[in-house]
C-alpha positions in Angstrom: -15.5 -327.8 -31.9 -17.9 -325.1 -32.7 -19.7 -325.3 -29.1 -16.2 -324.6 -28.2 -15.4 -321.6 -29.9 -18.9 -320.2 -29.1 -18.2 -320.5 -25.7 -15.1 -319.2 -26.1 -16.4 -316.3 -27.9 -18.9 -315.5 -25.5 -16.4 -315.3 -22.6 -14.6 -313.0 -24.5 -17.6 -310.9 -25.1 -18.3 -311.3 -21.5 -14.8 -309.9 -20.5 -15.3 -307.2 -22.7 -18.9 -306.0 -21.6 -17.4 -306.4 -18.0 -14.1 -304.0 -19.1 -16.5 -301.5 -20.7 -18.8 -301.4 -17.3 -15.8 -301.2 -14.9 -14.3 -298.4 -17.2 -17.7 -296.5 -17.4 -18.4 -297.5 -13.2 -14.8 -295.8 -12.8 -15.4 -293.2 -14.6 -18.5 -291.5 -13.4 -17.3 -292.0 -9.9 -13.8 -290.3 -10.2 -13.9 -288.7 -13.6 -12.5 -289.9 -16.4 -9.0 -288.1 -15.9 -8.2 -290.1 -13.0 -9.4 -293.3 -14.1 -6.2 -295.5 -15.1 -6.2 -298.8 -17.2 -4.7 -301.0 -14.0 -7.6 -299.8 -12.1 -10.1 -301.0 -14.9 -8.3 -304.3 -15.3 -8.8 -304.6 -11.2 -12.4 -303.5 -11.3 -12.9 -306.5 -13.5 -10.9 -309.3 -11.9 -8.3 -309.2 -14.7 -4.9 -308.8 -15.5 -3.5 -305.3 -17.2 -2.3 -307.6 -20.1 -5.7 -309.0 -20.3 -7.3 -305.7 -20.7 -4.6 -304.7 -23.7 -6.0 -308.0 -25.7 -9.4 -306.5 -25.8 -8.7 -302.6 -25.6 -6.0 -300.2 -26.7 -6.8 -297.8 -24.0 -9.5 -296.4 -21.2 -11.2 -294.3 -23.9 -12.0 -297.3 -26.1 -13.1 -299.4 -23.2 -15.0 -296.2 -22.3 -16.8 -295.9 -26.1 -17.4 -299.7 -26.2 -20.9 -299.7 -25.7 -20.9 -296.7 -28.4 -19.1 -298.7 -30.7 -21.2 -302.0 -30.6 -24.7 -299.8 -31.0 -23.2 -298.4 -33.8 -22.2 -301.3 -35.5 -25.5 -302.7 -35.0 -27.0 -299.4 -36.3 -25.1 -300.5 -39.9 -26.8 -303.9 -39.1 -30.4 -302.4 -39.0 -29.7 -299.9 -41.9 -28.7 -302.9 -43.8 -32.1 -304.6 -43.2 -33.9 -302.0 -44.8 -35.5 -302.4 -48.1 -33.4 -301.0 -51.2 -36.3 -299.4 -52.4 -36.6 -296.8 -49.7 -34.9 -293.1 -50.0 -31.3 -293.5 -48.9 -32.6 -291.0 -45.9 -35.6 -292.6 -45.1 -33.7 -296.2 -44.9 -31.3 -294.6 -42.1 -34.4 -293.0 -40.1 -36.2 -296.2 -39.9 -33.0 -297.7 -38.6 -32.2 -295.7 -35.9 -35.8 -295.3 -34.7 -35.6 -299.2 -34.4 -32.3 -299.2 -32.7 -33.5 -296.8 -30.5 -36.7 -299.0 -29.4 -33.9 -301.6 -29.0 -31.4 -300.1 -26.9 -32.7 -297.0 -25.4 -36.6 -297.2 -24.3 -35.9 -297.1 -20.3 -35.2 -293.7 -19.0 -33.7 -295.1 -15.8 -31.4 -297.0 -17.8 -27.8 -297.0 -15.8 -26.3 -296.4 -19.3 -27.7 -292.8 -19.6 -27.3 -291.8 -16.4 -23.2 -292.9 -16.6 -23.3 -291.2 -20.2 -25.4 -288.0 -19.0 -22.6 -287.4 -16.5 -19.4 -287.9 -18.9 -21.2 -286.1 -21.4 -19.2 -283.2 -22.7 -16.3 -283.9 -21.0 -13.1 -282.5 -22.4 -11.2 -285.5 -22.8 -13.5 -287.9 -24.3 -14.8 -285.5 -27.0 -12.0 -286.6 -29.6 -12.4 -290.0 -29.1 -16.6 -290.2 -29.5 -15.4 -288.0 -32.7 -13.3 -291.0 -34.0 -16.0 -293.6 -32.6 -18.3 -291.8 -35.1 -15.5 -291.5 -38.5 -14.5 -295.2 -37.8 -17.9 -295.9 -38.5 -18.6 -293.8 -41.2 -16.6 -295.5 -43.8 -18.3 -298.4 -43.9 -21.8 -296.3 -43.6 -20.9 -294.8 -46.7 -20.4 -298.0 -48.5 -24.0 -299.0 -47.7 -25.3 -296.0 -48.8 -23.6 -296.3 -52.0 -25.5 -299.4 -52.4 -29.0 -297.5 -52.4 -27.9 -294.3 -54.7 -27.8 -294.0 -58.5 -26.6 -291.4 -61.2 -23.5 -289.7 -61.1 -21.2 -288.8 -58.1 -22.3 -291.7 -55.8 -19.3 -292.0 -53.8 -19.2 -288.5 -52.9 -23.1 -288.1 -52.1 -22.9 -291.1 -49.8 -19.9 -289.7 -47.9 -21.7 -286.9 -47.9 -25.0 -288.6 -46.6 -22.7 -290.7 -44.0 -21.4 -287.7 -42.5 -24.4 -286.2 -42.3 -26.5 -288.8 -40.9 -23.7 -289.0 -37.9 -23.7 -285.9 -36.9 -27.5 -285.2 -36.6 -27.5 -288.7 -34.5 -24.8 -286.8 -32.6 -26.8 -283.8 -31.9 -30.3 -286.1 -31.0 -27.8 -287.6 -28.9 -26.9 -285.0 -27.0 -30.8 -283.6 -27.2 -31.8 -286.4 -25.4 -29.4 -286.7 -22.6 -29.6 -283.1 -21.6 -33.7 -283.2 -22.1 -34.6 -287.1 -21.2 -38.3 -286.4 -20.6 -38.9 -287.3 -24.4 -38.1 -291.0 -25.8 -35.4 -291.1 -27.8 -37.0 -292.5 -30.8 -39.4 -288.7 -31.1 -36.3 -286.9 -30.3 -34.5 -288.6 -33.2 -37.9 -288.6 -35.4 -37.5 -284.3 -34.8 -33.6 -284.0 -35.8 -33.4 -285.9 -38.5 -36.3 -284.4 -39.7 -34.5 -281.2 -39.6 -31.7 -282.6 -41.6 -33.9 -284.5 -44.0 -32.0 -283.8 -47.3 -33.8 -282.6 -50.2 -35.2 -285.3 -53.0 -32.6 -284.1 -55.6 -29.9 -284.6 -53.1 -30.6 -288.3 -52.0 -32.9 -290.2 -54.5 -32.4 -293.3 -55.1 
């Protein structure tokens, strides 16, 4: 039974990954206004109803790919020793994650990404990509801080944190001569926050 529901998991990653690529494929090619959720669900040899079991709408089928290195961003974050400044924890993290994901210039994901970037109509829902996330970022920041106002400092260091990875984000896929780890090394060592502000 469980070599069953793995499979059956993996084909519904599968169908998801290939929802996400048709909707980014679509996208770049006739710009996101015109791309409609039938023509996704065709792009990927599935039914419209199909699609609506994995994704509310284009834009999340768009941001899949966003939401999944996220999560895995919280995944590497969490592997980090307690011991280390909240900050330094989150740096180490997305360095790694970038070494992970991102190392290949050529990659098809930044050239789709480098083309929507901007765009009017995405812009809100990257913006809720990145709050969704930061909930939960905030409770594992809470974990590393001590003294008073703990909640509020790690909302505050969530927030924070997100937005510079925002702005090395967009660093990076206007100016992709540099890697992507040394672009994020420079911006969050711009936003570094000062000792009194996120010691452990």
């Amino acid at each position: 039974m469980d070599e069953c529901t793995g499979l059956r998991e993996r084909k519904k990653a599968a169908t998801r990954l290939a929802l996400h690529e048709a909707a980014l494929r679509l996208a770049v090619e006739h710009g996101p206004d015109r791309v409609t959720v039938e023509a996704i669900a065709d792009a990927a040899n599935v039914s419209r109803r199909t699609f609506s079991n994995y994704f509310s709408g284009k834009e999340e089928a768009l941001f899949h790919g966003d939401t999944m290195r996220l999560r895995r961003l919280l995944e590497l974050i969490a592997e980090q020793p307690t011991e280390l400044p909240p900050w330094t924890a989150l740096t180490r993290a997305a360095v790694l994650q970038a070494d992970e994901s991102y190392d290949d210039p050529a990659e098809p994901w930044l050239n789709r990404r480098r083309r929507l970037h901007g765009h009017p109509s995405l812009v809100a829902h990257q913006v809720g990509a990145y709050a969704a996330i930061e909930r939960d970022l905030a409770a594992e920041i809470a974990r590393r801080l001590t003294g008073r106002d703990v909640p509020v400092r790690s909302r505050v260091l969530a927030a924070t944190f997100l937005a510079t990875l925002r702005v090395a984000a967009q660093q990076w896929i206007e100016h992709p001569d540099a890697p992507l780890r040394d672009v994020l090394r420079d911006v969050l060592a711009h936003a570094t926050p000062t000792a009194s502000a996120h010691a452990a």
